[in-house]
C-alpha positions as a Markdown table, in Angstrom:
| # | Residue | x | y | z |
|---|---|---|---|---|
| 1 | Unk | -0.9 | -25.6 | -103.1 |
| 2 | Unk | 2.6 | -24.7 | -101.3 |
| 3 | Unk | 3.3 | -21.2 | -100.3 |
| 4 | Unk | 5.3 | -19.3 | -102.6 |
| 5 | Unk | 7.2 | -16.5 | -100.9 |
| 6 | Unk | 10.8 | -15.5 | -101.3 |
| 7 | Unk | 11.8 | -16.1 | -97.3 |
| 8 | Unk | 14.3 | -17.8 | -95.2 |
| 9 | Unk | 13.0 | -18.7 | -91.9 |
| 10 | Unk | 8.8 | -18.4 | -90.8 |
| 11 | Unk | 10.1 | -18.0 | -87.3 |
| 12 | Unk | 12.2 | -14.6 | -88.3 |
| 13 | Unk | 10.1 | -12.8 | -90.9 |
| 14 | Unk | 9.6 | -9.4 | -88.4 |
| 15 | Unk | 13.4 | -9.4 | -87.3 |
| 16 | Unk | 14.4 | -9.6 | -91.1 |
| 17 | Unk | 12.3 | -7.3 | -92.6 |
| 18 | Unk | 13.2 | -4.8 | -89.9 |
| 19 | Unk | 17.0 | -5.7 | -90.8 |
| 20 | Unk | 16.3 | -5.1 | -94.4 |
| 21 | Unk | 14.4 | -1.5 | -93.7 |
| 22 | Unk | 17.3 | -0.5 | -91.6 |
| 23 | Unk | 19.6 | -1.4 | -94.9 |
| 24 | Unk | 17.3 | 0.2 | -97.2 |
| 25 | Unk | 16.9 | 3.6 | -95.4 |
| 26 | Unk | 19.4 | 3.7 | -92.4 |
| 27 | Unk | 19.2 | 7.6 | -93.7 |
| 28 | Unk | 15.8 | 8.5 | -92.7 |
| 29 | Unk | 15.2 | 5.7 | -89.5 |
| 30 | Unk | 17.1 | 4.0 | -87.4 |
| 31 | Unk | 15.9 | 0.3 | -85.6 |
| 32 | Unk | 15.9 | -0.5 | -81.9 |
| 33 | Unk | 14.8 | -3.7 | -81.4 |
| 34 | Unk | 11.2 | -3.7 | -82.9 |
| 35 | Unk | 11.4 | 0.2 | -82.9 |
| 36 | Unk | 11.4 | 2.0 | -86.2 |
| 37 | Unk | 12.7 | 5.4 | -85.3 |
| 38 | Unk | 12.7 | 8.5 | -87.2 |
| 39 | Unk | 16.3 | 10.0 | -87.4 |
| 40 | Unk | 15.2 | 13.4 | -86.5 |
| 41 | Unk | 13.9 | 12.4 | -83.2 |
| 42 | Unk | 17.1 | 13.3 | -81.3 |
| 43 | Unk | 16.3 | 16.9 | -82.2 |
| 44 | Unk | 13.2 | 16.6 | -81.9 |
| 45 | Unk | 11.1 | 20.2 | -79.7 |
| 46 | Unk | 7.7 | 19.8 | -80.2 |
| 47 | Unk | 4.9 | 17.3 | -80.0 |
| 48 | Unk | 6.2 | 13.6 | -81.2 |
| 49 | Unk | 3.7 | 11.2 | -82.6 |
| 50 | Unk | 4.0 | 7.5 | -81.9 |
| 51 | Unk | 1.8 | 4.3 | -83.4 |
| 52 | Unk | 2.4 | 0.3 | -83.4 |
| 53 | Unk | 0.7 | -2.6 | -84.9 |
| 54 | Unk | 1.8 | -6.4 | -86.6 |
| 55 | Unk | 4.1 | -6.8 | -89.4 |
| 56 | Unk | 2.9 | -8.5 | -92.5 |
| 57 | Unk | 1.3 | -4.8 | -93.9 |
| 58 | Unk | 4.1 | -3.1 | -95.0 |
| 59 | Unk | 4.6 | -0.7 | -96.1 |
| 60 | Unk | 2.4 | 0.4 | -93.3 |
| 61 | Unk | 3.4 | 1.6 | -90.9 |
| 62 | Unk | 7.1 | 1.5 | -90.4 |
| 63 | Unk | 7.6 | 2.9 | -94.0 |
| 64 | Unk | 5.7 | 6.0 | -92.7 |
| 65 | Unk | 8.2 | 7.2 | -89.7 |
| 66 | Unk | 10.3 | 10.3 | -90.7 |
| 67 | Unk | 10.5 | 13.9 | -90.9 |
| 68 | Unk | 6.7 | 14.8 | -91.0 |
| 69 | Unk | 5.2 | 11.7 | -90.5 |
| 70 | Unk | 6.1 | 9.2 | -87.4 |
| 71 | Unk | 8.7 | 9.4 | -85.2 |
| 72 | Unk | 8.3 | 5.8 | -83.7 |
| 73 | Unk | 7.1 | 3.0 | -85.0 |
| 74 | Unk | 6.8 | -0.2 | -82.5 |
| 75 | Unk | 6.3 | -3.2 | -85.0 |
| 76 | Unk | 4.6 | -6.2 | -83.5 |
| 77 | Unk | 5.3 | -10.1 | -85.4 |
| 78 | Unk | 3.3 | -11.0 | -88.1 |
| 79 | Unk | -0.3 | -10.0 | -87.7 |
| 80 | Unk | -0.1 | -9.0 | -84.0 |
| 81 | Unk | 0.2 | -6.6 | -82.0 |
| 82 | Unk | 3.2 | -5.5 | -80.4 |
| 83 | Unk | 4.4 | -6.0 | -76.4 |
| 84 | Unk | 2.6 | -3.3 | -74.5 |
| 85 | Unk | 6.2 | -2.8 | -72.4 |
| 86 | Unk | 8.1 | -2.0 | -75.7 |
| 87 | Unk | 4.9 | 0.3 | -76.6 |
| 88 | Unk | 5.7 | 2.0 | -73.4 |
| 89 | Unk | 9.5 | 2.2 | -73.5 |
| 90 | Unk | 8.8 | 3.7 | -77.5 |
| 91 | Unk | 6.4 | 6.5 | -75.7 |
| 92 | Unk | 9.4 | 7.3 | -72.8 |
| 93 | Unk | 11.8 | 7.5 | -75.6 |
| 94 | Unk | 9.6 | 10.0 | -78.3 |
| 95 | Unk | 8.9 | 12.2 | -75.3 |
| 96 | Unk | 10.5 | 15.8 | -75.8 |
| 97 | Unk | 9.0 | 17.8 | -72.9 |
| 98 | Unk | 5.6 | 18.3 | -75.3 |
| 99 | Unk | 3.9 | 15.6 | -74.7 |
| 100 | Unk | 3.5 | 12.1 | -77.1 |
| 101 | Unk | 0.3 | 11.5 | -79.4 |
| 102 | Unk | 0.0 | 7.9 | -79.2 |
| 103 | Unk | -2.0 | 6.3 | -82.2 |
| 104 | Unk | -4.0 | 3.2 | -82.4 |
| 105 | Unk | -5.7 | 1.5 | -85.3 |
| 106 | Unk | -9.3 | -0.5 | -83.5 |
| 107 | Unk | -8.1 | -3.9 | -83.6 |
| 108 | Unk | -8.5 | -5.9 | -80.5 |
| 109 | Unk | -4.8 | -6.8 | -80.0 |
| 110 | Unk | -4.1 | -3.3 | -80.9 |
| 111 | Unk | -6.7 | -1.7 | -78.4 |
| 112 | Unk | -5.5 | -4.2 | -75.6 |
| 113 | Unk | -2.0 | -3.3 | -75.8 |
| 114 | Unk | -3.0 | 0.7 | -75.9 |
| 115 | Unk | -5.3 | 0.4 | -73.0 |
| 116 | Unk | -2.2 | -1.4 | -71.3 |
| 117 | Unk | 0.2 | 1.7 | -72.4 |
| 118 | Unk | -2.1 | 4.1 | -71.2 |
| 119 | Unk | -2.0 | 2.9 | -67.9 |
| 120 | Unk | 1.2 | 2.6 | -67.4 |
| 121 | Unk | 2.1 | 5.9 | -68.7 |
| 122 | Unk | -0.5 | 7.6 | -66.1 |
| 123 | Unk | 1.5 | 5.6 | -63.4 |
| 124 | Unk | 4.8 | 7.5 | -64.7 |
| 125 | Unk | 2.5 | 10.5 | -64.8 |
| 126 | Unk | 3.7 | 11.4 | -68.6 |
| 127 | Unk | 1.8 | 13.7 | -70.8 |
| 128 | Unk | 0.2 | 11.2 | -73.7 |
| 129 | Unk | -3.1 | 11.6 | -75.6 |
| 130 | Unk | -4.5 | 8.3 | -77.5 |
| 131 | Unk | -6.6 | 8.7 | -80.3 |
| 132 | Unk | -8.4 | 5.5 | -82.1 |
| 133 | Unk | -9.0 | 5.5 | -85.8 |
| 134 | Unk | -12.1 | 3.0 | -86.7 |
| 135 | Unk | -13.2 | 4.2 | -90.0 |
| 136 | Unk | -14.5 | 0.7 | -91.5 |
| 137 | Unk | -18.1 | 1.3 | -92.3 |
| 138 | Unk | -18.4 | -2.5 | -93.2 |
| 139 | Unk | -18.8 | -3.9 | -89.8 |
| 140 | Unk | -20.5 | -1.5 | -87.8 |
| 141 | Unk | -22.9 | 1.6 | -88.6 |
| 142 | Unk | -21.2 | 5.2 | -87.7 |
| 143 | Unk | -23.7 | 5.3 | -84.4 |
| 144 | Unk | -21.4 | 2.5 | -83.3 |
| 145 | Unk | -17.9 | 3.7 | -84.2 |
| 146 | Unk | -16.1 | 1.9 | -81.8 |
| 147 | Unk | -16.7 | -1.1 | -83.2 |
| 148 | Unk | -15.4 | 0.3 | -86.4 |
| 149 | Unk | -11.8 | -1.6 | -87.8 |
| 150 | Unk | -9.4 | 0.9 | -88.2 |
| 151 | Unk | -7.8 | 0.9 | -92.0 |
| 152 | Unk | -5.9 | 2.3 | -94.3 |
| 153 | Unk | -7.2 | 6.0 | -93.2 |
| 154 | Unk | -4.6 | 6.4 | -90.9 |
| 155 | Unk | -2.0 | 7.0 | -93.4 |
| 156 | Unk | -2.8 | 10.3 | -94.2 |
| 157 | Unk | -3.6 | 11.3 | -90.6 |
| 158 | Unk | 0.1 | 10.9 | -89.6 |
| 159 | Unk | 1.8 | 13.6 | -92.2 |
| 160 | Unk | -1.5 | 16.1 | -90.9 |
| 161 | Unk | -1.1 | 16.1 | -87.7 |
| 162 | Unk | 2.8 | 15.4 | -87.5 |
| 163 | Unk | 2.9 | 19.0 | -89.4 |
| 164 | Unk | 0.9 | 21.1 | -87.2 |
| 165 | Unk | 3.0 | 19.7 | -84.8 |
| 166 | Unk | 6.3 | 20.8 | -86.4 |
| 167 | Unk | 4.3 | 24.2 | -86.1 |
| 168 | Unk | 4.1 | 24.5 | -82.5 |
| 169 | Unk | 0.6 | 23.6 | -82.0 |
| 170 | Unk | 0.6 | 21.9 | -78.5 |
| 171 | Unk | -0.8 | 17.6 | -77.5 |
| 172 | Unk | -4.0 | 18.9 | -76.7 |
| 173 | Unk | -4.3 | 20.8 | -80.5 |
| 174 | Unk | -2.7 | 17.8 | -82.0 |
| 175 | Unk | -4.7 | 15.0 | -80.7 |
| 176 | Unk | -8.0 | 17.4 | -81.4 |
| 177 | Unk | -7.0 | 17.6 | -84.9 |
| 178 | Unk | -6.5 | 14.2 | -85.4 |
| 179 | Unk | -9.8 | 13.4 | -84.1 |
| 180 | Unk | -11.3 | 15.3 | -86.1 |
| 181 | Unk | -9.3 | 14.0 | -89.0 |
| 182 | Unk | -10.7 | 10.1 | -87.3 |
| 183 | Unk | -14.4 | 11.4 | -88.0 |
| 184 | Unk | -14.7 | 12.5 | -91.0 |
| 185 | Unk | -13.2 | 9.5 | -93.2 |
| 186 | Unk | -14.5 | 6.7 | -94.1 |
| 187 | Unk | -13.3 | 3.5 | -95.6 |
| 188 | Unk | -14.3 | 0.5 | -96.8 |
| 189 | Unk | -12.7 | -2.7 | -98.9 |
| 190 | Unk | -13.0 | -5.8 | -101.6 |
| 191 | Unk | -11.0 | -8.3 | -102.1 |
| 192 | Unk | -11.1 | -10.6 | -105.0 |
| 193 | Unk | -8.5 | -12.9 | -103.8 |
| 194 | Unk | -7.6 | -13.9 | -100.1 |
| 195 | Unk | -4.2 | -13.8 | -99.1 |
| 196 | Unk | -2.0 | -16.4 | -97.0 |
| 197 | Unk | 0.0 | -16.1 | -93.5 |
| 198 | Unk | 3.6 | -15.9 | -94.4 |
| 199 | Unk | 4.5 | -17.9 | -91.5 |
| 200 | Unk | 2.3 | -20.7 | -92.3 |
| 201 | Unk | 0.9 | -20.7 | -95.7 |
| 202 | Unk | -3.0 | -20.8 | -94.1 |
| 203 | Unk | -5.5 | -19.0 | -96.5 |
| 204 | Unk | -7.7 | -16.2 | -95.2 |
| 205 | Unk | -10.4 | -17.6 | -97.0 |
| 206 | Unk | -11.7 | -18.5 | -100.7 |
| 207 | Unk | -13.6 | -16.3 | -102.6 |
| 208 | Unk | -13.6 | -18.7 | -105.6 |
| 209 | Unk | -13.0 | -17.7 | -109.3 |
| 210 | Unk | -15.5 | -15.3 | -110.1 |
| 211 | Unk | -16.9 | -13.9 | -106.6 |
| 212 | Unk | -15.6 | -10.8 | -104.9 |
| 213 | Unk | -16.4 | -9.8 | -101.4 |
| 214 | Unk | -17.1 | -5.7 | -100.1 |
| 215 | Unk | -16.3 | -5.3 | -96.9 |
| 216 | Unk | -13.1 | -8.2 | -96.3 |
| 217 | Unk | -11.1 | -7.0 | -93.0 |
| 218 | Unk | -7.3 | -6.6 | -93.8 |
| 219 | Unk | -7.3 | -9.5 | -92.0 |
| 220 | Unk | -9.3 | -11.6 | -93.9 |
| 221 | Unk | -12.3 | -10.7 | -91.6 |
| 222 | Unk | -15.7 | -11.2 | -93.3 |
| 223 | Unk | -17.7 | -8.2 | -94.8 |
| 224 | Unk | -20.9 | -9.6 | -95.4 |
| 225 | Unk | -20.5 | -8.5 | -99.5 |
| 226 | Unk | -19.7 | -11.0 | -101.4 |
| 227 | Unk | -20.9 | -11.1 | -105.3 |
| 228 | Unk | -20.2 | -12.0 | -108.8 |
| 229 | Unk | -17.1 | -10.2 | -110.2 |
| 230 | Unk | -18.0 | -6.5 | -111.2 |
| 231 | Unk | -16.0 | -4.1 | -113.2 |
| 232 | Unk | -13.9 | -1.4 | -111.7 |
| 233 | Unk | -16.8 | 1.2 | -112.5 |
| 234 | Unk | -19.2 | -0.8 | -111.0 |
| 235 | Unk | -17.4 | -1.5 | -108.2 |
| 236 | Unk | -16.3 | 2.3 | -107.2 |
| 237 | Unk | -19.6 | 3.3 | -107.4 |
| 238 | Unk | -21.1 | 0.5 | -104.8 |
| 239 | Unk | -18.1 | 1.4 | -102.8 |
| 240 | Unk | -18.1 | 5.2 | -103.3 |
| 241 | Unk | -22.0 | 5.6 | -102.7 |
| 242 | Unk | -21.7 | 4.1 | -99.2 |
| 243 | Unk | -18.5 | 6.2 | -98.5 |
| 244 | Unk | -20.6 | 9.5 | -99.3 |
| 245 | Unk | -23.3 | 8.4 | -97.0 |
| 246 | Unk | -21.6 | 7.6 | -94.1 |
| 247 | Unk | -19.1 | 10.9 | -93.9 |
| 248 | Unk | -21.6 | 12.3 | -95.4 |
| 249 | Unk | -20.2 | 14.3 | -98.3 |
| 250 | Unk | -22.6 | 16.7 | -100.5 |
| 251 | Unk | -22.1 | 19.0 | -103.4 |
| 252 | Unk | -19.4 | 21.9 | -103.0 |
| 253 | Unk | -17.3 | 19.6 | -100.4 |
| 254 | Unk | -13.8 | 19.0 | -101.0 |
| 255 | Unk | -12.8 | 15.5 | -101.0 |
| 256 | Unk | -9.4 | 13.6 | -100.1 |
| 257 | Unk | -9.3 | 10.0 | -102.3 |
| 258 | Unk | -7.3 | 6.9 | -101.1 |
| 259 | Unk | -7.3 | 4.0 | -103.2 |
| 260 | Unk | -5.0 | 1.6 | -101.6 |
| 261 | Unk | -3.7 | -1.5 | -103.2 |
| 262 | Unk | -4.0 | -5.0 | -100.8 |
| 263 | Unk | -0.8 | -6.4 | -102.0 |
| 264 | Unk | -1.5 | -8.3 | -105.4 |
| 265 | Unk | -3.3 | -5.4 | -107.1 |
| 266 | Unk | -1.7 | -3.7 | -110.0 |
| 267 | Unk | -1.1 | -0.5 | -110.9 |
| 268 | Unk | -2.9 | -0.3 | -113.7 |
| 269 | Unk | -6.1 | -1.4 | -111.6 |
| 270 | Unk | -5.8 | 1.2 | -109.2 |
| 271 | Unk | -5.1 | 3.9 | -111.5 |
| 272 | Unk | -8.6 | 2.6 | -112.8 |
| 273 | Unk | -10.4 | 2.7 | -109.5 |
| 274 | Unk | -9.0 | 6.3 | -109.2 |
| 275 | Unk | -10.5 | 7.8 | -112.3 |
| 276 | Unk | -13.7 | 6.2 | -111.5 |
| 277 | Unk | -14.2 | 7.8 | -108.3 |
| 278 | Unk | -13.0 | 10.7 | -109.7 |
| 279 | Unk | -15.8 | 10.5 | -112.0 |
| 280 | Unk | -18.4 | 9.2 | -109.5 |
| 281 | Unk | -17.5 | 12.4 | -107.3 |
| 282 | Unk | -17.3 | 14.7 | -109.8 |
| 283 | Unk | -21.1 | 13.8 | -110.6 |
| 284 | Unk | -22.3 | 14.7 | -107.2 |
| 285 | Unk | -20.8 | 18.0 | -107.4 |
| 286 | Unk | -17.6 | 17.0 | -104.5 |
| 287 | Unk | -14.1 | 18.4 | -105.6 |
| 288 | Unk | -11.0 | 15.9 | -105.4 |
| 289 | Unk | -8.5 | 17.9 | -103.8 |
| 290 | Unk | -5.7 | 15.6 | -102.8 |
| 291 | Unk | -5.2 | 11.5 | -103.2 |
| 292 | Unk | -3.0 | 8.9 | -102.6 |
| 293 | Unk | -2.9 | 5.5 | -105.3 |
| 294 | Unk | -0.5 | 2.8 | -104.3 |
| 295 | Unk | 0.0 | 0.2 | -101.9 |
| 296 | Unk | -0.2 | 2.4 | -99.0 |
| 297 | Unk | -1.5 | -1.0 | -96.0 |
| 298 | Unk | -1.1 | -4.4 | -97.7 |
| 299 | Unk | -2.3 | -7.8 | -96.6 |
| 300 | Unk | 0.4 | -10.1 | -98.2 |
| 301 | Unk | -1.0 | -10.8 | -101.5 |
| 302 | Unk | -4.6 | -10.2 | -100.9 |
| 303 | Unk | -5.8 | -9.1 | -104.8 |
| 304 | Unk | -8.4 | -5.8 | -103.8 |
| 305 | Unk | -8.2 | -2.5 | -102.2 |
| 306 | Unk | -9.6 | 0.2 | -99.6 |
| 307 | Unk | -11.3 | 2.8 | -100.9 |
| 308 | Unk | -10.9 | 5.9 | -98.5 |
| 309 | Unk | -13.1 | 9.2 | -98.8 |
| 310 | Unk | -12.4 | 12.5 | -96.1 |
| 311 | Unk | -14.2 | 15.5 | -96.1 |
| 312 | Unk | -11.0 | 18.0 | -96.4 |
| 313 | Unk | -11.1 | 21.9 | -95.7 |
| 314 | Unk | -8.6 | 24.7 | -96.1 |
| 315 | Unk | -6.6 | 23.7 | -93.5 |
| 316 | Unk | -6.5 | 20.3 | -93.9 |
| 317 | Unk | -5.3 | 20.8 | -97.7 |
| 318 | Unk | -2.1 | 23.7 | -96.6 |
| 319 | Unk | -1.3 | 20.7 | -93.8 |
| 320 | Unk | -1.1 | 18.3 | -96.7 |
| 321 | Unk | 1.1 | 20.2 | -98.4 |
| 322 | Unk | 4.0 | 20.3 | -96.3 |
| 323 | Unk | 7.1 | 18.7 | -96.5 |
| 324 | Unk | 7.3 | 15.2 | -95.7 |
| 325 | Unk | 10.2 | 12.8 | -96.1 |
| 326 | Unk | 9.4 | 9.0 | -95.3 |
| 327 | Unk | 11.0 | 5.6 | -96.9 |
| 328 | Unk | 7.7 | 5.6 | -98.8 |
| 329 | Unk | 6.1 | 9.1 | -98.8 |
| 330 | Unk | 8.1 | 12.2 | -100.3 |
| 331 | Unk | 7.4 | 15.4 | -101.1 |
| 332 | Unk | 9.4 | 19.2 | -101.0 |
């Protein structure tokens, strides 16, 4: 079956989309090459927070640079990680006297180009702290975290720690926070229908008519899950049950739910999901204190979603609820 995509030219996808974004909200970022750069950067005094990673996800992450989120974004082509030399020059460029927080999902194109960055930016001796989120539980127990795929999970992360740092707290308070943020979530993912590369109309995979598979990387990596078809109930509560476990959440914890749309999942579905897990949590006694429901990391029109659980306290929560303006992510 042909691909079906509204697009002009394979080769140009990333340079167009980037175009488009600069269009759409040339009031919140500005574009430097493959750099998506938050606006308020140039006045930036305080800690500045940088990630990367392939187009073809959006609107992660270049939807999520702004005041209280990302200052830089460094967007990589379809699927791939970015040039570790434009990683570098983003990290020279975020730098306001305090020091960069340099963020990295664990993919392997993502963690060579980090390890890469990082050495160059201890040759220029500048003040950078990495910090690896890898909070798939699908392909690797907890014991072995760094084998972890980092997900969806991140999202979240950014607005945290991007607010303490608007509140002075220094690289080494900000990278320890969003470590600590790293280990205590937990996501994992189904997909009921693969998706195809943009560029060349290959399919991830089939999963057939009725099967569905837990545990599907957002790039089509195997999860070992596969099974008939289930029901959104059903499904939350294989999905929610191995979330609780891993973190490991109890009764009396407060609880931050992501439910995060793959790119051909409705509304309507996720809303679903939500209540379910709601539900589910609610019957083990945890507290829902904050959520996000939307397409948050897509994989083209992959039909599923990632299901993110973190153990939230106090702080956490008054973090949360900061201001935050972002193409995608808003609030007073």
């Amino acid at each position: 079956m042909a691909m079906k995509k509204f697009i002009n030219d394979p080769a140009t996808l990333t340079d167009e989309l980037l175009e488009g974004m600069a269009l759409a909200y040339g009031d919140l970022v500005e574009l430097e090459g493959h750099m998506v750069i938050n606006k308020g950067l140039a006045t930036a005094d305080r800690v500045t927070i940088v990630t990367y990673g392939g187009s073809g996800h959006e609107p992660a992450q270049c939807c999520y640079v702004g005041e209280g989120s990302l200052d830089i974004q460094v967007v990589g082509d379809i699927f791939a990680a970015p040039n570790p030399a434009v990683v570098f020059e983003a990290v020279k460029k975020a730098d306001k006297g305090h020091g960069v927080l340099l963020l990295t999902l664990n993919h392997a194109g993502d963690m060579l180009c980090g390890k890469m960055v990082m050495k160059m930016v201890k040759k220029a001796g500048l003040n950078v702290k990495q910090v690896i989120t890898q909070e798939d539980i699908s392909n690797a127990p907890r014991s072995d975290g760094e084998n972890r795929r980092g997900l969806a999970g991140a999202v979240p992360m950014y607005h945290i720690v991007a607010a303490a740092a608007r509140e002075g707290k220094n690289l080494e308070e900000c990278a320890a926070l969003a470590q600590e943020y790293a280990d205590c979530m937990a996501t994992i993912a189904v997909a009921a229908k693969c998706a195809t590369h943009p560029q060349t109309g290959a399919p991830f995979g089939d999963l057939g008519d009725i099967d569905m598979e837990i545990g599907m990387g957002q790039h089509g990596e195997g999860g070992g899950g596969r099974m008939p078809m289930k029901t959104a109930k059903e499904t939350i509560e294989i999905m929610a049950e191995a979330l609780v476990k891993d973190i490991p959440l109890a009764a009396g914890d407060k609880c931050f739910v992501m439910v995060n749309g793959s790119g051909a999942t409705t509304m309507m579905e996720m809303l679903i999901c939500y209540k379910d897990c709601v539900k589910y949590l609610e019957s083990k006694g945890i507290e829902v204190v904050a959520n996000m429901v939307g397409e948050i990391l897509t994989v083209q029109e992959q039909a599923g979603f990632q299901l993110n659980l973190a153990k939230w306290d106090e702080e956490t929560m008054r973090l949360w609820n900061t201001p935050v303006h972002t193409p995608v992510f808003f609030k007073e």
